[in-house]
C-alpha positions in Angstrom: 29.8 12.2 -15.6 28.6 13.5 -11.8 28.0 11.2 -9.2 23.5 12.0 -9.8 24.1 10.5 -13.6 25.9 7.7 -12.4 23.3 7.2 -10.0 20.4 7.5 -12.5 21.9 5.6 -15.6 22.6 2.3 -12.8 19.0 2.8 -11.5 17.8 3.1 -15.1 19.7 -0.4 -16.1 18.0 -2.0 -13.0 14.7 -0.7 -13.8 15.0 -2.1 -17.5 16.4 -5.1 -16.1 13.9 -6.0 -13.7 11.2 -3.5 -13.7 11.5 -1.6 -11.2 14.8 -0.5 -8.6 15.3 -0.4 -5.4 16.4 3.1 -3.1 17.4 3.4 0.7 17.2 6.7 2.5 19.9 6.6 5.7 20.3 8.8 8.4 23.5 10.6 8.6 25.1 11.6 11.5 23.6 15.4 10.8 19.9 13.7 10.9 18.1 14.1 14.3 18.5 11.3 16.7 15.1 10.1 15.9 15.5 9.8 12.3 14.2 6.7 11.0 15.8 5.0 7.7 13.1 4.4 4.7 13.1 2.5 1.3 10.7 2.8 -1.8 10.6 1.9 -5.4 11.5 3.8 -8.4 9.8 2.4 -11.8 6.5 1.4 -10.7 5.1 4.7 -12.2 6.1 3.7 -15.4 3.6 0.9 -15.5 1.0 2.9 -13.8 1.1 1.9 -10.4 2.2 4.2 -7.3 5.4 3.6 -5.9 6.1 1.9 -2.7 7.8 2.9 0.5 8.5 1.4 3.7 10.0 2.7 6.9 12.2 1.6 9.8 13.5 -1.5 9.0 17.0 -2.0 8.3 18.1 -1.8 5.0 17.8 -5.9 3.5 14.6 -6.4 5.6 12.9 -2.8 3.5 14.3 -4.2 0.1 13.1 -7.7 0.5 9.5 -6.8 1.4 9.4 -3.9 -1.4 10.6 -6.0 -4.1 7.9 -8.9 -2.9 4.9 -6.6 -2.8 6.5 -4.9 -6.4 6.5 -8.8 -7.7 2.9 -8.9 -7.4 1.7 -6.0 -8.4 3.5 -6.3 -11.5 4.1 -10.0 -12.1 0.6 -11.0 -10.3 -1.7 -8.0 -11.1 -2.0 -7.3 -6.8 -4.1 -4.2 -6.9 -3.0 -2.5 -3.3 -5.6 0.1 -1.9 -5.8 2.3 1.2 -6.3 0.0 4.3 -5.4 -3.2 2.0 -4.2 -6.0 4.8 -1.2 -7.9 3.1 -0.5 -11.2 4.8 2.7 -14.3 4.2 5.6 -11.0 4.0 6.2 -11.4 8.2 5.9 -14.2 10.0 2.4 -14.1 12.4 2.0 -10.6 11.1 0.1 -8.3 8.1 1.3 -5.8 6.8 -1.0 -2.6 5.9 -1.1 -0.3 3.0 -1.2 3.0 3.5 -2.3 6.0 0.9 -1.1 9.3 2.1 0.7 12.4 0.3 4.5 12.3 -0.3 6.1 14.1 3.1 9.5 15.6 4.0 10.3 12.5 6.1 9.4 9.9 3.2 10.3 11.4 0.3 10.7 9.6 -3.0 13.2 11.9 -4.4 14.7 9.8 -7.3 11.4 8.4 -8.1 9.9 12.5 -8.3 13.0 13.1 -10.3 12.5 10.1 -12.9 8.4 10.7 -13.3 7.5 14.4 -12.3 5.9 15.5 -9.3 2.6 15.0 -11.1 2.9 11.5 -12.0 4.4 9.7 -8.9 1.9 8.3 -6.3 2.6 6.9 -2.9 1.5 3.8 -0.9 3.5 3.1 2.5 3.3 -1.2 3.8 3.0 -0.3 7.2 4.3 -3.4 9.4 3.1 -4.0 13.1 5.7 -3.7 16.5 6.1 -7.2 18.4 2.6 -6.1 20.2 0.8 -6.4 16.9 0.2 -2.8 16.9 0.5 -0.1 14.4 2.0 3.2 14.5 -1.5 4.9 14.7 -2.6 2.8 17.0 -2.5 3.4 20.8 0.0 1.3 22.5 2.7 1.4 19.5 6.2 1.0 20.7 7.0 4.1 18.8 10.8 4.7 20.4 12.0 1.2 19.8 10.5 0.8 16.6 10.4 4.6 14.8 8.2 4.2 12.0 6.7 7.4 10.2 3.7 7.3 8.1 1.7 9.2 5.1 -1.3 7.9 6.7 -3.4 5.8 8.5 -6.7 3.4 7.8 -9.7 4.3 8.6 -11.6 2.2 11.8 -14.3 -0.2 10.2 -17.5 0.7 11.4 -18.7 -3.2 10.5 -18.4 -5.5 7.8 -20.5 -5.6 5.1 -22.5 -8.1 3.7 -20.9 -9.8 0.7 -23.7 -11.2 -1.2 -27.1 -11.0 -1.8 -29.5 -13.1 0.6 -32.9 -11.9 -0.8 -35.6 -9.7 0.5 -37.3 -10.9 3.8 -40.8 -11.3 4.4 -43.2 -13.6 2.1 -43.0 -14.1 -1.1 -45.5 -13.1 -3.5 -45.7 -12.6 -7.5 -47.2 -10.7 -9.3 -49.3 -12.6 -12.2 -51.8 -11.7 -14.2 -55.5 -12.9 -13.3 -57.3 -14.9 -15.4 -59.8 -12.2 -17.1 -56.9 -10.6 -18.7 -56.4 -7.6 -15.5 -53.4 -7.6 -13.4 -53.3 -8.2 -9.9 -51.0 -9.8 -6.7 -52.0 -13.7 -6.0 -49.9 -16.0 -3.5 -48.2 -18.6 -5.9 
């Protein structure tokens, strides 16, 4: 058996096991300088969910936040979106999820190998520098804290109005006058 079968036939165990696993992607000495380590999930296709990813943070911080957000989705029915703000993962901070297409420098390889390139979707949780900032936003500590995306929100132009306060202006009914035609009276 190679080394990829090995690989695939633990992942598949853990996947059974506990619905989804689990992969880091580490530089290697041969990686430029700048290369920043990522994690994402493998299984969450299978219940019809995109996959996860998350970039530059160390290994245990990446696994711990991707196997949270994975709990809810599956265990909790969180539906993530682009721009979604996820809040409790960091302390003081949100986290932001990100819809983008599957790049070169976050690639889910194992999770494209499982599903197909057809099947596997993307969402990155993008997580603020100590500024509060993200990486598409001006000011982001971007050589301290490398962090590559597949996207980035949209601004909000405003909020929107949740509910529905009525139409303005006086009120009036229409009723129907006493000799049987229609007509407009004030109540």
């Amino acid at each position: 058996m190679s080394y990829l079968d090995d690989f695939f036939e633990e992942q598949s165990e853990i996947i059974e096991r506990f619905g989804w696993a689990v992969v880091h992607v580490l530089p290697t000495e041969e990686d430029p300088a700048d290369t920043a380590p990522f994690a994402y999930t493998v299984g969450l296709t299978g219940y019809g969910f995109p996959e996860l990813t998350v970039a530059g943070l160390p290994p245990e911080a990446g696994h711990t936040l991707l196997n949270e957000v994975a709990g809810r989705v599956c265990d909790e029915g969180l539906r993530l979106r682009h721009g979604h703000h996820i809040r409790g993962l960091i302390d003081g901070q949100e986290v932001r999820v990100v819809a983008g297409e599957i790049s070169e420098t976050l690639f889910p390889g194992a999770a494209l190998m499982r599903y197909g390139d057809g099947r596997v979707r993307l969402l990155q949780l993008a997580w603020p520098d100590p500024g509060d900032r993200f990486p598409w936003q001006s000011g982001y500590d971007a050589v301290t804290y490398p962090q590559p995306t597949i996207g980035a929100p949209l601004p909000r132009a405003g909020l929107r109005c949740r509910t529905f306060r009525g139409v303005p202006g006086p009120r009036r009914r229409r009723t129907r006058a006493a000799g049987g035609e229609g007509g407009n009276r004030e109540p």
